[in-house]
C-alpha positions, 0 to 999 in steps of 0.5 A: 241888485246882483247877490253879492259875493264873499270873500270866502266865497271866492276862496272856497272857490279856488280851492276847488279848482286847486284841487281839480287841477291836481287831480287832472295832472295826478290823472294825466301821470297816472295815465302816461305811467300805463300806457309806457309800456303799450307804447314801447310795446308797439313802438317796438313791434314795428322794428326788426333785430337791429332797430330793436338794439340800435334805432336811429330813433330810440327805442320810443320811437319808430324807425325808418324801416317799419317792419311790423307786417314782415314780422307777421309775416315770419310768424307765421312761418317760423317753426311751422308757424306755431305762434297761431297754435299758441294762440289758439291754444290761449284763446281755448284755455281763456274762453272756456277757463273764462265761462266755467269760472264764471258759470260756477262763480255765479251759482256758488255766490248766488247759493251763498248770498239768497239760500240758508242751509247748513254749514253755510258760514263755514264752506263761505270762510273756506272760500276766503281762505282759498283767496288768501292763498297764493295760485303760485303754491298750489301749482305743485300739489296741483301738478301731483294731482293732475299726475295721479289722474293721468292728465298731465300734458294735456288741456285738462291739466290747464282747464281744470284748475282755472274753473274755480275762482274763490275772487269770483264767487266772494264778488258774486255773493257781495253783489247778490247782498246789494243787488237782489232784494229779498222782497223782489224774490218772494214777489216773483215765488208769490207769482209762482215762478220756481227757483230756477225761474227766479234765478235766470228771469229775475235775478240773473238780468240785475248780475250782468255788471257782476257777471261781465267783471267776474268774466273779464277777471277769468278770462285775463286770468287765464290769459295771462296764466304761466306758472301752471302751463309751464309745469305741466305741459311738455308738448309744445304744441299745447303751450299757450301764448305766454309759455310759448314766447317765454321760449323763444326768449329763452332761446334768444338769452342764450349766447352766442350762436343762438338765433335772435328772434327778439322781434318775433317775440315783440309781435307776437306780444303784441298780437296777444294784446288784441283780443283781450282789447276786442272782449273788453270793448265788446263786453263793456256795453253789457258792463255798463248797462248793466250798471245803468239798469240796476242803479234804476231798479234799485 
């Protein structure tokens, strides 16, 4: 004969369901209140001065003049064309800022979390208090100094500052506590591998998850980067692509007589957009195997 079932059973049973349903459409909410604004982001891209203002479709949908590769096209061109040197100019800031705060974070959190030495407590408190901090006052001390050095209106002045990353180097040394076992460590000294040895063939293959976020994080960082450019960067031809559309917004803000370029600046957002879409899908292999990998040697 067949188990019979309680009725507490069943309940217990459309409780869960309950529950999942109301996670589903918490999701679903979730998921529409982020993707608006990439929608209306690429709804409005496609259209020219007069659709972005008054479209026969709104401003979520798309008009019957879809004018996306026009305005490509006039990106390319206006003021010489610039919009690509901004470009490149981000990509340079986000891909070298991206590697040297991860190079640095990886070491520094490493040093912290597997070595003993002196003062180690307190250089680690100076850098949670360096992460309390908001990166919005110290762009003026950050300005005086890059003037002192004679590096004002030059990369350098944008480089520098995004190597350091206390978030980075706090993620690094809490990963290192869970990930590298001490034992796994001293078996590899015992075998006689150095530390350096012991670094890059040993522990460094089990922090590539940490490593991957702690990259993406750099990288969108100084991608996004705004105050700090805006304030010690005069050349237009140094701007990254944040400071460099803020410009044209300006211009377009600024009355009558001014030339409307708004549908250069919703293109040019959203050809921005795509290589941070391209590192995050090339990168999330290594991010997720790498999380596969550690959860089997752990």
């Amino acid at each position: 004969m067949g188990r019979r079932i309680s009725r507490n059973q069943v309940t217990d049973g459309g409780r869960v369901r309950s529950s999942h349903r109301l996670a589903y459409v918490l999701l679903l909410i979730c998921c529409v209140y982020f993707l608006f604004p990439v929608w209306w982001l690429l709804v409005a891209a496609t259209k020219n001065n007069a659709g972005l203002f008054s479209g026969a479709h709104g401003a979520m949908w798309f008009d019957n003049n879809f004018a996306l590769w026009s305005n490509i096209k006039q990106l390319s061109t206006y003021e010489g064309g610039i919009y690509w040197r901004w470009l490149f100019n981000s990509l340079l800031y986000a891909v070298v800022g991206g590697i040297g705060a991860t190079a640095i974070s990886v070491m520094a959190g490493y040093g912290f979390a597997k070595f003993r030495f002196h003062g180690r407590k307190f250089y680690f408190n100076v850098v949670l208090g360096a992460l309390m901090i908001p990166t919005t006052a110290l762009v003026i001390p950050t300005f005086i100094l890059m003037s002192q050095f004679g590096m004002t209106d030059t990369i350098w002045a944008v480089l520098l500052p995004s190597l350091l990353s206390p978030f980075g180097t706090y993620l690094m040394r809490i990963y290192c506590m869970g990930s590298l076992p001490d034992e796994m460590m001293e078996a590899a000294r015992v075998d006689g591998a150095g530390e350096l040895r012991t670094f890059f063939q040993v522990s460094l293959p089990i922090m590539t998850p940490a490593i991957t976020t702690v990259f993406l994080l750099s990288v969108v960082g100084c991608w996004n980067n705004f105050f700090l450019p805006s304030v010690v960067l005069s050349d237009t031809k140094l701007f990254p692509i944040t400071v460099g559309l803020t410009q044209w917004q300006v211009k377009s803000n600024a009355g009558a007589g001014s030339e409307q370029v708004w549908n250069l600046i919703t293109s040019g957002a959203l050809v921005s957009v795509i290589p941070l879409v391209l590192a995050f899908l090339f990168l999330q292999r290594y991010w997720v195997g790498g999380l596969a990998a550690g959860s089997v040697k752990a």
